[in-house]
TILOKOL-258225 format. One line per 2 residues: number of its first residue (from 1); for each residue x, y, z of C-alpha. Coordinates in Angstrom, 2 decimals, always signed. Last residue first. Layout:
NUM	X:Y:Z  ...
end
This chain:
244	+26.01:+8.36:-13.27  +22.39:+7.82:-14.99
242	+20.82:+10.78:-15.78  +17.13:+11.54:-15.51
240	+14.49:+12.72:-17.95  +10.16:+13.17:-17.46
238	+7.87:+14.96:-19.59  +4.45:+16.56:-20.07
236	+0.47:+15.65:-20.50  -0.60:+16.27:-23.93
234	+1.37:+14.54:-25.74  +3.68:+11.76:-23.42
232	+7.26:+12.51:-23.53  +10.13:+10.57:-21.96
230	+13.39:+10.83:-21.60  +16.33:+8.91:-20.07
228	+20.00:+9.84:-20.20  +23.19:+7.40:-20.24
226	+26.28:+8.05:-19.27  +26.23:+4.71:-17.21
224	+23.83:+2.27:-19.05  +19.94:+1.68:-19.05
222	+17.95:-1.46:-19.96  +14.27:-1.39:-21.17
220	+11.62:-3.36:-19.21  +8.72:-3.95:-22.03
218	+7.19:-1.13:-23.44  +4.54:+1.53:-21.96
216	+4.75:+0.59:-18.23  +1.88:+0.40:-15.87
214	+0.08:+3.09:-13.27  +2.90:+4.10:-10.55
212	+1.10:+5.74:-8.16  +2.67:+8.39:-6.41
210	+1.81:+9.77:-2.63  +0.78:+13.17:-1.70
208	-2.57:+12.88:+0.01  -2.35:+9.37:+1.31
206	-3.22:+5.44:+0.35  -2.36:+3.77:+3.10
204	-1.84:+0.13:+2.83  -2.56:-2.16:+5.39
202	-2.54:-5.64:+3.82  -6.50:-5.39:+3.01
200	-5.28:-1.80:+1.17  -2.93:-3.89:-1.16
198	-5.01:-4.98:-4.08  -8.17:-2.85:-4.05
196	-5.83:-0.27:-3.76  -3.55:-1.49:-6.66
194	-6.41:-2.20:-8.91  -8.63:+1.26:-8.48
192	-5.31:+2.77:-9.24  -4.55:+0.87:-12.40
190	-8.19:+1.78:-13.84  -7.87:+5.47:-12.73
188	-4.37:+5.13:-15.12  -5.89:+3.83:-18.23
186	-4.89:+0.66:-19.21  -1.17:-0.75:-21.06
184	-0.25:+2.67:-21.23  +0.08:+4.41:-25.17
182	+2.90:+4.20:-27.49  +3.12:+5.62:-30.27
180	+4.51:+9.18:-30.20  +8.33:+8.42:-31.17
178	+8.60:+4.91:-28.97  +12.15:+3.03:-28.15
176	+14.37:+5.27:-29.37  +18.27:+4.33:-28.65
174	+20.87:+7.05:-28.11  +21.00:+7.42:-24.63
172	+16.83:+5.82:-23.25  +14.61:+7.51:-25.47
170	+10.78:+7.16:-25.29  +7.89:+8.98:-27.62
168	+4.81:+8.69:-25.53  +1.12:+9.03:-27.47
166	-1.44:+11.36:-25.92  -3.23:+11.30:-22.90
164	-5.02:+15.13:-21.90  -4.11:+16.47:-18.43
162	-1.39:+19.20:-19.08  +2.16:+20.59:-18.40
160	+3.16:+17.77:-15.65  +6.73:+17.39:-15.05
158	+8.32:+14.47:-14.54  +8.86:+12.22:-11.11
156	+11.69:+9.76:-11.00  +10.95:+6.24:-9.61
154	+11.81:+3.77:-6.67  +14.02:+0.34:-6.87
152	+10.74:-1.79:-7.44  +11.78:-5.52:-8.49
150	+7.79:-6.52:-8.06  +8.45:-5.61:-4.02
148	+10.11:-8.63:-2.97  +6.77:-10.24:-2.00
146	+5.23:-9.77:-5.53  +8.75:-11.31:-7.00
144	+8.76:-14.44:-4.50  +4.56:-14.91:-5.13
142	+5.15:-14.77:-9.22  +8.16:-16.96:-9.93
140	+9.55:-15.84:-13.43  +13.60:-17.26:-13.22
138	+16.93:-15.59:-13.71  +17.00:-12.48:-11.30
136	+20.07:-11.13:-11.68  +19.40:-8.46:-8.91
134	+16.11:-7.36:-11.06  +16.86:-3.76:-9.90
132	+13.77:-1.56:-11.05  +13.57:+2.22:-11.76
130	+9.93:+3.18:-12.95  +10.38:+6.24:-14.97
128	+7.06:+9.04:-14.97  +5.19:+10.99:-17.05
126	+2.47:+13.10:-14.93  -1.39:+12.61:-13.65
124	-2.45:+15.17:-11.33  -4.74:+15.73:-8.20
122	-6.51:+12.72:-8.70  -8.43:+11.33:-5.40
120	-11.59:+12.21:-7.17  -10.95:+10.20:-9.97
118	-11.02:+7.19:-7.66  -14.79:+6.09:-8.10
116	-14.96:+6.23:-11.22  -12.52:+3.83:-12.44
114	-13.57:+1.75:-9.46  -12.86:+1.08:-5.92
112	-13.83:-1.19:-3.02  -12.45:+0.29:-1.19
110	-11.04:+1.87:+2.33  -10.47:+5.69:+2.14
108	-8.03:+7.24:-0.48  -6.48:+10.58:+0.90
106	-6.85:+13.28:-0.97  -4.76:+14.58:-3.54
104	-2.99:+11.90:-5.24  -0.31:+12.05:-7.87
102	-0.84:+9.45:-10.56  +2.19:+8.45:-12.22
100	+2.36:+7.59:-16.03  +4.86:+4.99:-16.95
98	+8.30:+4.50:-19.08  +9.77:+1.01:-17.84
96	+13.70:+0.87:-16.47  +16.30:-1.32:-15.72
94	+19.42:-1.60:-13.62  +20.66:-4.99:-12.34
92	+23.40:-4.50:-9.89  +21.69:-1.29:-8.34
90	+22.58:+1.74:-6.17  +25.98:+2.12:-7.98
88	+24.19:+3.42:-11.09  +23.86:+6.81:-9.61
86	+20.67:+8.14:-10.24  +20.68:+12.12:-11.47
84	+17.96:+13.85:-11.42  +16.20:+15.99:-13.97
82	+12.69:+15.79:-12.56  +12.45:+14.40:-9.25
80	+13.55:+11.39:-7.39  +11.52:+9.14:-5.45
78	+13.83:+6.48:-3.45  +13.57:+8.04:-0.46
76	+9.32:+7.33:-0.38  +9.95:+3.68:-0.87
74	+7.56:+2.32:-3.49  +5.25:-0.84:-2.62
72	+3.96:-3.48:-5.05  +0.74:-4.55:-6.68
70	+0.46:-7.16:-9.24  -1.79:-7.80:-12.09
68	-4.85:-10.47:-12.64  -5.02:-14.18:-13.42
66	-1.47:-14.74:-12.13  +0.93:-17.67:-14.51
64	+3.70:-14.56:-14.61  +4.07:-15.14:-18.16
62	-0.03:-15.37:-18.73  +0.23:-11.94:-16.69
60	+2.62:-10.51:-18.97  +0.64:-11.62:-22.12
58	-2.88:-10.27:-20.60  -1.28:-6.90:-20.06
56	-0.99:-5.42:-16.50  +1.96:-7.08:-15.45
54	+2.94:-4.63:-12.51  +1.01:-1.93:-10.83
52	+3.06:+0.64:-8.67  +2.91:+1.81:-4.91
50	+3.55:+4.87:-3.09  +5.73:+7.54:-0.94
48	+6.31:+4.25:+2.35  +8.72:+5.24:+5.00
46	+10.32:+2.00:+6.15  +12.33:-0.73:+5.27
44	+11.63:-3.21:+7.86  +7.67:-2.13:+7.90
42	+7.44:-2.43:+4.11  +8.95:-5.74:+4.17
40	+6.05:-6.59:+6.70  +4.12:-5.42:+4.27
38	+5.56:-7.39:+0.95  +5.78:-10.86:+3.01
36	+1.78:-10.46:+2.94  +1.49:-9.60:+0.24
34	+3.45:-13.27:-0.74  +1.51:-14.95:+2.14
32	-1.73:-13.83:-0.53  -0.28:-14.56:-3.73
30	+0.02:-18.63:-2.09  +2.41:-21.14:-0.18
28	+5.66:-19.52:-0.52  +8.21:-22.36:-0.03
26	+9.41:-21.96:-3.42  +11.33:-18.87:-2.29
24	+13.42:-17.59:-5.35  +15.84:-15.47:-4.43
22	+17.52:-12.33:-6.44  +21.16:-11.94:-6.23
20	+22.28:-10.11:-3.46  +22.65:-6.25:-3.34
18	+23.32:-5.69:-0.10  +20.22:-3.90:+0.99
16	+18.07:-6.05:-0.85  +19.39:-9.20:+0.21
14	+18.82:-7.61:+4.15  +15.56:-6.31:+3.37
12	+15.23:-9.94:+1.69  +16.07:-12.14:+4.82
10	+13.88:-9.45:+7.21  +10.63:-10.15:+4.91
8	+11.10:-13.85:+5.32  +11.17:-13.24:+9.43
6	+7.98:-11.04:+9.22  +6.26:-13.36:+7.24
4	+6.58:-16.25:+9.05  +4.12:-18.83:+7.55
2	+2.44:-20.54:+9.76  +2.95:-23.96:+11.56
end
């Protein structure tokens, strides 16, 4: 018998939605059920705004036991601009990672891509925070993450003020994670190539308008109520939210 992906993606809309703990599914057979799981969750939830790379660093993937990164869906009405507040009650495990975004321009056709070939798409690239809710996830299992969405609870959108990559600087309240260090795990037209390569055989669309998240520069950083988030990257512009 095959593997029913639409019912398995129903089950975790409905975890999602009420905030149960994470699941592990051991009876995922492969990466490739566990996509696709991850589009027919797309089709419950609805109303796709763009996708994120995960574990794009040879020690996260070694931790994940996958021989290349993940790809995962972002909800288009969980994309919050610039300055925004999030309220913490939308998550039970609230975490963040300090990316760049891409912002498309033109629609992406069918791949293969490359580094190269994708720069065209750009319109901008701009700081970004990845929110993820890791529902007290307890255990690395790499096909029941990928087909929960990589623990993707949307994103806030900063403000571009140039196109040149510099180093980040990241605070999350009163704790500094980066001051001008840090730099993203690979460049961002590398990350895109990956995550349409990845996810346009499941049916992705890759439109004018969407976000791309393009990889985190520190590990998953936690975030408290009263807190605010900022990030600047040199060269490029800045991102900051509050969490309420």
């Amino acid at each position: 018998m095959s593997f029913d992906a639409m019912a398995r993606a129903m089950e975790i809309a409905a975890d999602r939605g009420s905030g149960a703990p994470f699941v592990i599914y051991n009876d995922l057979p492969d990466l490739e059920a566990a996509y696709r799981v991850q589009s027919a969750l797309s089709r419950v939830e609805g109303g796709v705004g763009g996708y994120k790379i995960a574990w794009n660093s040879p020690a996260l993937m070694a931790a994940h036991g996958v021989s290349a990164p993940a790809a995962a869906r972002v909800r288009r009405a969980l994309i919050r601009p610039d300055g925004a507040q999030v309220s913490a009650d939308e998550f039970v495990t609230p975490m963040l990672e300090p990316e760049i975004a891409i912002v498309l321009g033109e629609d992406m056709p069918e791949g293969p891509h490359d580094a190269d070939s994708v720069v065209r798409y750009v319109r901008r690239m701009v700081p970004a925070f990845e929110l993820l809710d890791r529902r007290e996830a307890k255990e690395r299992h790499a096909p029941s993450i990928i087909a929960s969405g990589v623990f993707n609870a949307g994103l806030v959108l900063g403000t571009g003020t140039g196109s040149e990559i510099g180093g980040s600087s990241v605070k999350v309240g009163s704790a500094r994670y980066l001051s001008g260090e840090g730099k993203p795990p690979q460049h961002p037209y590398e990350a895109l190539a990956h995550v349409a390569n990845t996810l346009q055989p499941h049916g992705a669309e890759f439109r004018a308008g969407m976000i791309v998240l393009c990889g985190s520069h520190t590990p998953l950083l936690p975030v408290s109520v009263g807190e605010t988030a900022e990030m600047v990257v040199e060269g490029l512009g800045s991102v900051r939210f509050d969490f309420v």
